[in-house]
N, C-alpha and C positions, 0 to 999 in steps of 0.2 A: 700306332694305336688304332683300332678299328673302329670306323665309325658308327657311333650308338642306333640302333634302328628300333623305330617305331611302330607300333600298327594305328593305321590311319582310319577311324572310326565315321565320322563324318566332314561336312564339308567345313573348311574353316573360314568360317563370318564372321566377322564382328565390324560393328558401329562404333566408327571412327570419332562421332560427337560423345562417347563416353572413354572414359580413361586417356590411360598416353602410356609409350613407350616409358619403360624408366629413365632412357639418360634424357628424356623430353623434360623432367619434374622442374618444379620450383622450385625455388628455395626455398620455401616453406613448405611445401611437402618432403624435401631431404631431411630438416630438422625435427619431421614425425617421424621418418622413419628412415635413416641412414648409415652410413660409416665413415668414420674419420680414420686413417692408418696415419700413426703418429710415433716419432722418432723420439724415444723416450732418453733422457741424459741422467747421465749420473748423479744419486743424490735423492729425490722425489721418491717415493712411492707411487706404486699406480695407482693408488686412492687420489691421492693431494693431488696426480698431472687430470686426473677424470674432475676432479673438485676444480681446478685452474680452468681445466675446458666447459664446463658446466657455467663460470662466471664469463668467460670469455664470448660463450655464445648465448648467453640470456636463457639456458632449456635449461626446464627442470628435470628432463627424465634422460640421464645419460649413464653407462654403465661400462664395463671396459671387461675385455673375455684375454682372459690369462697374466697372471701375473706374476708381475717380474720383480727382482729385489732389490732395494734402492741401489746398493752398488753395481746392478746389472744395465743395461743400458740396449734399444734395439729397439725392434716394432710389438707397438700396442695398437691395439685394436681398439676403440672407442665405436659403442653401441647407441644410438641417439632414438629417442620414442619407442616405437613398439620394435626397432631392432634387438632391445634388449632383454626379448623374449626367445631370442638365440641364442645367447651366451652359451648352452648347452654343447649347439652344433659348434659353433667356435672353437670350444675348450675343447674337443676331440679330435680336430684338425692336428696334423704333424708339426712338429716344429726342424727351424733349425738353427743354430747357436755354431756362431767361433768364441773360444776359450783361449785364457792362459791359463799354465800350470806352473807351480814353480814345484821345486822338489826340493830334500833334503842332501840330494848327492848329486854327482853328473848324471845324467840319462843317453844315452847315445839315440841316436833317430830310428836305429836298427831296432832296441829295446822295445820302444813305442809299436812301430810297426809290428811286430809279431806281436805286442799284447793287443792291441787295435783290433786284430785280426779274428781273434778268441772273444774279442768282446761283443761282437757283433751279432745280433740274434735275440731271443729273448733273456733277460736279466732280471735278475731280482733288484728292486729300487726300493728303500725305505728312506722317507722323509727325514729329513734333518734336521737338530732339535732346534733351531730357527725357525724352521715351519709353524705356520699354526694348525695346520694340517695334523691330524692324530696320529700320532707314529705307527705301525704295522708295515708287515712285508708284505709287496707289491712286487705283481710282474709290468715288467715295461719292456719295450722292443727298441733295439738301436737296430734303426734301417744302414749307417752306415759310420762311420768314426774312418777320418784322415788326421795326418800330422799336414800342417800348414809348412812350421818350420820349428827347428829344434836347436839350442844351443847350452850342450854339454857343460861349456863354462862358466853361463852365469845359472844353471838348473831350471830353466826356463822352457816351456814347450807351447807351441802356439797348434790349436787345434780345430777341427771342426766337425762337430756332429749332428746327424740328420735322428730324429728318438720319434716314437708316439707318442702323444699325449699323456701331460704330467710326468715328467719324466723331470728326475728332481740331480742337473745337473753337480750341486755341489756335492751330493750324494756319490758319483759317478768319479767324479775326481779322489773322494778319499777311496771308493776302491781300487782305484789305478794304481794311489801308493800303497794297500794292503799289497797286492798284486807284485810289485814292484819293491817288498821291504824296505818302503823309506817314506817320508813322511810328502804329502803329497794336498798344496794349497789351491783351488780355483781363485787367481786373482784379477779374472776379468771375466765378462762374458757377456756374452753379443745376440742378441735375438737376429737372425736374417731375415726367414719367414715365418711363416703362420701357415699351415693349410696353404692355399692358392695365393695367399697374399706375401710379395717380397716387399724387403727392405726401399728398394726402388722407387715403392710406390705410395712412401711415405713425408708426411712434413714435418714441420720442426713446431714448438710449440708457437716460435717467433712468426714462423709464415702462418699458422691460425689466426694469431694474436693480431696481426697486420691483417688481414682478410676479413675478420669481425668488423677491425675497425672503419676500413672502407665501407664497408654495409653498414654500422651504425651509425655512423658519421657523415657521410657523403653518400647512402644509398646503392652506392655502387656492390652488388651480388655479383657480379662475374667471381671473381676472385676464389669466393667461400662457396659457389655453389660446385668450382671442379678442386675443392678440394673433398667436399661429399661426395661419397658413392653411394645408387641406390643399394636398397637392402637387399635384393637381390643378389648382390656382389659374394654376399655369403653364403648363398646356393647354390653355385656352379656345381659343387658333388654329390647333389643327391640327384637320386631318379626324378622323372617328370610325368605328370600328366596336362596333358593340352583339354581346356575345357572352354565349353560355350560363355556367354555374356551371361545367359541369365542365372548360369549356372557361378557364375560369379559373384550375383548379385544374391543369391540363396546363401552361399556359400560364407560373403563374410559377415551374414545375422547367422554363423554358428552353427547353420544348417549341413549332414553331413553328404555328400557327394553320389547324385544316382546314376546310373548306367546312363539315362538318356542326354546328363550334359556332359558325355564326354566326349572329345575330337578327338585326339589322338591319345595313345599311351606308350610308354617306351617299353619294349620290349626284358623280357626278363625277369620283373618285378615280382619277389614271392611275399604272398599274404603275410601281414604283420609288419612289413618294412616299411620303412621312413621315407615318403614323396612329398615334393613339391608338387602343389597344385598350378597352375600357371595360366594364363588367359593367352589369347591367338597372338596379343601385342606384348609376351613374355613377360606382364605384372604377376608378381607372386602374391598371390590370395590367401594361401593358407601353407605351414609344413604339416601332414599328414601322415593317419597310417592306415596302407589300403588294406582294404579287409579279403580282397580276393587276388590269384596271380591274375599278373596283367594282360598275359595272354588269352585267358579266359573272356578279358572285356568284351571282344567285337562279340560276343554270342549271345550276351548278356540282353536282354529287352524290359530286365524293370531291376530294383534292388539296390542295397548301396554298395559303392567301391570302396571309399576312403573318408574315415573321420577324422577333422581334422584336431591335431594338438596344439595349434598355437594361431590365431587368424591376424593378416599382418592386411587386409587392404582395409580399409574407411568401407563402413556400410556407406551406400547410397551413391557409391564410385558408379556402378552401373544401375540403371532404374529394372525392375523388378519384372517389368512386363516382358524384356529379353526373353525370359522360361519360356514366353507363350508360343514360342516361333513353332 
């Protein structure tokens, strides 16, 4: 992959007595604004496991980006304070899911494989009437469909697929049996990833539940603070732009982004698209959307770049006077 390049506007300063690197936060700045990746079991809704995490950790403002069906089981995403003004970006992250199939007949490995193969690409997906989702027909993309493993004798097929967002698996298995003229059940299914985020990098409700209580009980925050990620963690795919301190400090009273605090900008950015604003010490300030191509920046001497749609730092993180530099 090649690496992303930037044009480098001015010099990059900032005043180390204001802010902090994200993985430097408290624990109490995780639970305004973080992530929990959490190993969802069978049974719960993602409502009741974000309801279970909500008393577990004392926070009133928690929200969870994708949702899975109680019988599904894999990685949820829980969104903590003003993270859950992402849920957006979340919910269009890719997923990926191992399944079971069972079937009304034998299926040979052969079978799957050449329908696998045809399936691949963009699909029509209409929710199923479990959803509460309003039924219509929808394009959705499978980036990729493998057979795990397959056995003819008991009609069972174990699977795995990589889809775009919303992408309404049980949907996907009754077309396998139209497909295949025979009747055709998803009797398991497994969240792997999310977007950037794998299964790997998830806990169980029990290792929350144990981590809260070290911190409520004995004070002890190690624990609960690595199991938060800053908020951050959910912007590694958007474009960037690198901006001044003060321009920081304008920026999260709401104010929108002018040529002169910007430091660097990545390369390639066409007006109208979705950036991360970001400070020298990689704090995400705002998700935006810049109003001019980024290449145009360095020429630019007065006017705005980027208005921001969602502002994720504390006003008053940087003092005000910064702009004056």
């Amino acid at each position: 992959m090649a690496e992303t390049e930037f044009w480098n506007i001015a010099d990059p300063a900032t005043n180390d007595n204001f802010g902090c690197r994200p993985h430097d936060r408290t624990l109490d700045e995780l639970l305004r604004s973080g992530v929990i990746l959490v190993e969802k079991p069978r049974g719960p809704t993602s409502h009741q496991l974000t309801a279970w995490a909500r008393e577990i950790l004392g926070v009133s403002k928690i929200g969870h980006g994708g949702t899975l069906d109680p019988f599904a089981t894999g990685l949820l995403t829980l969104l903590l304070g003003k993270a859950t003004r992402l849920t957006d970006i979340v919910l269009r992250g890719d997923k990926t899911y191992a399944g079971v199939l069972r079937f009304g007949r034998p299926v040979e490995e052969s079978e799957l494989l050449n329908l696998f193969t045809k399936l691949e690409g963009v699909i029509y997906n209409v929710p199923p009437l479990e959803s509460a989702v309003k039924i219509q027909v929808r394009t959705r993309t499978i980036r990729s469909i493998r057979v795990l493993e397959a056995d003819p004798d008991s009609k069972v097929a174990a699977f795995e697929v990589s889809c775009s967002a919303g992408t309404y698996v049980r949907t996907l298995a009754k077309d396998i049996g139209l497909l295949l003229d025979t009747s055709c059940e998803l009797t398991e299914l497994h969240r792997r990833n999310t977007g950037s985020f794998t299964q790997g990098m998830a806990c169980t409700m029990q290792q929350l539940a144990d981590a809260a209580f070290m911190y409520h009980e004995h004070g002890d925050d190690r624990a609960l603070s690595k199991l938060i990620s800053p908020v951050e963690s959910l912007l590694t795919g958007l474009p960037s732009i690198t901006i001044k301190d003060g321009a920081a400090a304008a920026l999260s009273h709401g104010a929108p982004l002018a040529s002169p605090g910007v430091i660097a900008a990545q390369k390639g950015i066409s007006e109208g698209d979705t950036v991360l604003l970001e400070t020298v010490k990689g704090e995400a300030v705002s998700v935006a959307v810049i109003k001019v191509d980024s290449d145009s920046i360095s020429e630019m001497k007065s006017g705005e770049v980027a208005v921001a749609k969602s502002v994720l730092m504390d006003s008053g993180t940087y003092p005000q006077s910064w702009s004056k530099e």
